[in-house]
C-alpha positions in Angstrom: 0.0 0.0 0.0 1.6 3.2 -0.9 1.8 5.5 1.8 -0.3 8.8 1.6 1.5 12.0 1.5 0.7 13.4 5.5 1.2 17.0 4.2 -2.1 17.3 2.9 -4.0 19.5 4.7 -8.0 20.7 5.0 -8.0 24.4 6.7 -11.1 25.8 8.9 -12.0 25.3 12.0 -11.1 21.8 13.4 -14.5 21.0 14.8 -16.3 21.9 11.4 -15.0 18.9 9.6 -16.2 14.6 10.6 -13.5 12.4 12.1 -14.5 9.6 9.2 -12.6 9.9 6.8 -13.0 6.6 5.0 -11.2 3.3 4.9 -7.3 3.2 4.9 -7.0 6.8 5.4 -8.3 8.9 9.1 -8.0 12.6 10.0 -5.4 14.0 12.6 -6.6 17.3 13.9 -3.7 19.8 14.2 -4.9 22.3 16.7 -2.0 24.4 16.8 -2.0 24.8 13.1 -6.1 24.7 12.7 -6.5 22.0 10.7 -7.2 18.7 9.9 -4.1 16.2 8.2 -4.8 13.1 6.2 -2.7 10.0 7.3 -2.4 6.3 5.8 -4.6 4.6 8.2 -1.2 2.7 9.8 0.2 1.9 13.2 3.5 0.8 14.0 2.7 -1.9 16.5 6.2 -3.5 17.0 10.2 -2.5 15.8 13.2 -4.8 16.4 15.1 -7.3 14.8 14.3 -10.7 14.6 16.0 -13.5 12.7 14.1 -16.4 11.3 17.1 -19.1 11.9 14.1 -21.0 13.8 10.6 -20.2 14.6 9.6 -17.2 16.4 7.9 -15.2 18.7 7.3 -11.8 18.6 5.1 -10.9 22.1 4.3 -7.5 23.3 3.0 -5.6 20.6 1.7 -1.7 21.8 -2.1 -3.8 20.6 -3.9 -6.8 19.4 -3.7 -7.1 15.7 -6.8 -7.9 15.7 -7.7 -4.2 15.8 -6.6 -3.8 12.5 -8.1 -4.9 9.1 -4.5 -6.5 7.8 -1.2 -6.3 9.2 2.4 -5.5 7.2 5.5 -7.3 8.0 9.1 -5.4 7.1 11.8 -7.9 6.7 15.6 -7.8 6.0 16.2 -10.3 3.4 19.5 -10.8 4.6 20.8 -9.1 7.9 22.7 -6.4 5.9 20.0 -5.8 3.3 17.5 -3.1 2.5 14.4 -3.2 4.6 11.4 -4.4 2.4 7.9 -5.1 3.3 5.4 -8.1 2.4 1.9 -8.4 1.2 -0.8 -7.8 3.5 -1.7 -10.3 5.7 -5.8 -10.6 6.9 -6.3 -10.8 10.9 -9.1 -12.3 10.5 -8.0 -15.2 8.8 -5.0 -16.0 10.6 -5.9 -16.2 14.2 -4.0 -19.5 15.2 -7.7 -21.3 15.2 -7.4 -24.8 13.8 -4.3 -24.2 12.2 -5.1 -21.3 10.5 -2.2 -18.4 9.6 -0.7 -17.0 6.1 2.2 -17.7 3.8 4.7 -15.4 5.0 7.1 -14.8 1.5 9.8 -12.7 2.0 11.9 -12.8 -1.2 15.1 -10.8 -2.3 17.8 -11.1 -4.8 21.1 -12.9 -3.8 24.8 -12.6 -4.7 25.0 -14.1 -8.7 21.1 -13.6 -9.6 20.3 -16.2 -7.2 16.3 -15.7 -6.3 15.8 -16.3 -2.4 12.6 -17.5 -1.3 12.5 -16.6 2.6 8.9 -18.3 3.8 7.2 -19.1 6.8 3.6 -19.4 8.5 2.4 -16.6 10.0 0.1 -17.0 12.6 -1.6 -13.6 14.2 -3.2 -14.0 17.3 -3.8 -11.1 20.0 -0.2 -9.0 20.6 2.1 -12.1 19.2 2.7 -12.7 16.2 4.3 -16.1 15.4 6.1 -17.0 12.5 6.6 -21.2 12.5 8.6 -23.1 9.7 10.5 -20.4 8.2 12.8 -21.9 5.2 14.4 -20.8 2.4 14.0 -21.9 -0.8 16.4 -20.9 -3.6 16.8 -20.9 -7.0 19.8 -19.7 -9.7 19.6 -20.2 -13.5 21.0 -23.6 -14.8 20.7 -24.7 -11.6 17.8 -26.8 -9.8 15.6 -25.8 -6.6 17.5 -25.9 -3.4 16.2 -25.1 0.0 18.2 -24.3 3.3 18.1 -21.9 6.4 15.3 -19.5 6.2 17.8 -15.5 6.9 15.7 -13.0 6.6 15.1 -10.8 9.7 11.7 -9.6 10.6 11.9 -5.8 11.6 8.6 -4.5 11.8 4.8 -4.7 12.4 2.4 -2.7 11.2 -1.4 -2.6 11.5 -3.6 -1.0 9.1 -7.0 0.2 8.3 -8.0 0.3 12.2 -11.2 -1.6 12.8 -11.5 -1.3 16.6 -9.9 0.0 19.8 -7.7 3.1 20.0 -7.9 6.4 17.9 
């Protein structure tokens, strides 16, 4: 989801204007300014490093995903890569219930146009977010599939489009 640019403003009086302002975006009243700025509907919920060697837990987040319509994952691919992000993953669908959770796929490009395939299940349940089985998969051309130790680090969580609790 591209980000939506925060300096876009609506002047007048802050009162005058209704705090919906529709799904993935909300309205942050500026009272010093007298205004009302339009923000992604995002929340940073979690920041660290974790690497995916072996399954794992990431407890504490400020709030239960579950307040949020999807959730975002940033990942390293590699510890000394660029940050990137993943596809959306639906809260709703991946509450640890009967084994239910989302392919996690955290690809990258690696040294000699090897494709890396960093995966794992993400299970979303509450303030932890579990990631179990994470493996890598790679491939290089002429070559055939091979798998080993899953590397990427996981370095953020983000909730978006709030759905219930907070502002």
């Amino acid at each position: 989801m591209t980000a939506i640019n925060s300096n876009r403003a609506i002047r007048g009086p802050v009162t005058a204007v209704p705090l919906v302002a529709g799904k993935g975006v909300r309205l942050v009243a500026d009272t010093e300014n007298n205004r009302w700025v339009v923000e992604a509907d995002e929340t940073v919920l979690w920041t660290g490093s974790k690497q995916l060697s072996a399954a794992v837990n990431i407890t504490g987040l400020s709030e239960t995903m579950q307040n949020f319509e999807f959730i975002r994952i940033h990942y390293k691919g590699y510890g000394t890569h660029s940050e990137q992000t993943t596809g959306l993953i639906d809260t709703t669908a991946s509450d640890g219930t009967n084994n239910t959770g989302a392919t996690l796929l955290m690809p990258y490009l690696g040294g000699s146009g090897t494709i890396r395939l960093n995966i794992g299940f993400a299970v979303v349940n509450g303030t932890t977010l579990e990631i179990q089985s994470p493996t890598q998969v790679y491939i290089k051309a002429g070559d055939t599939v091979k798998g080993t130790n899953n590397n990427a680090y996981i370095t953020k969580v983000v909730g978006i489009n709030r759905i219930a609790g907070g502002n």
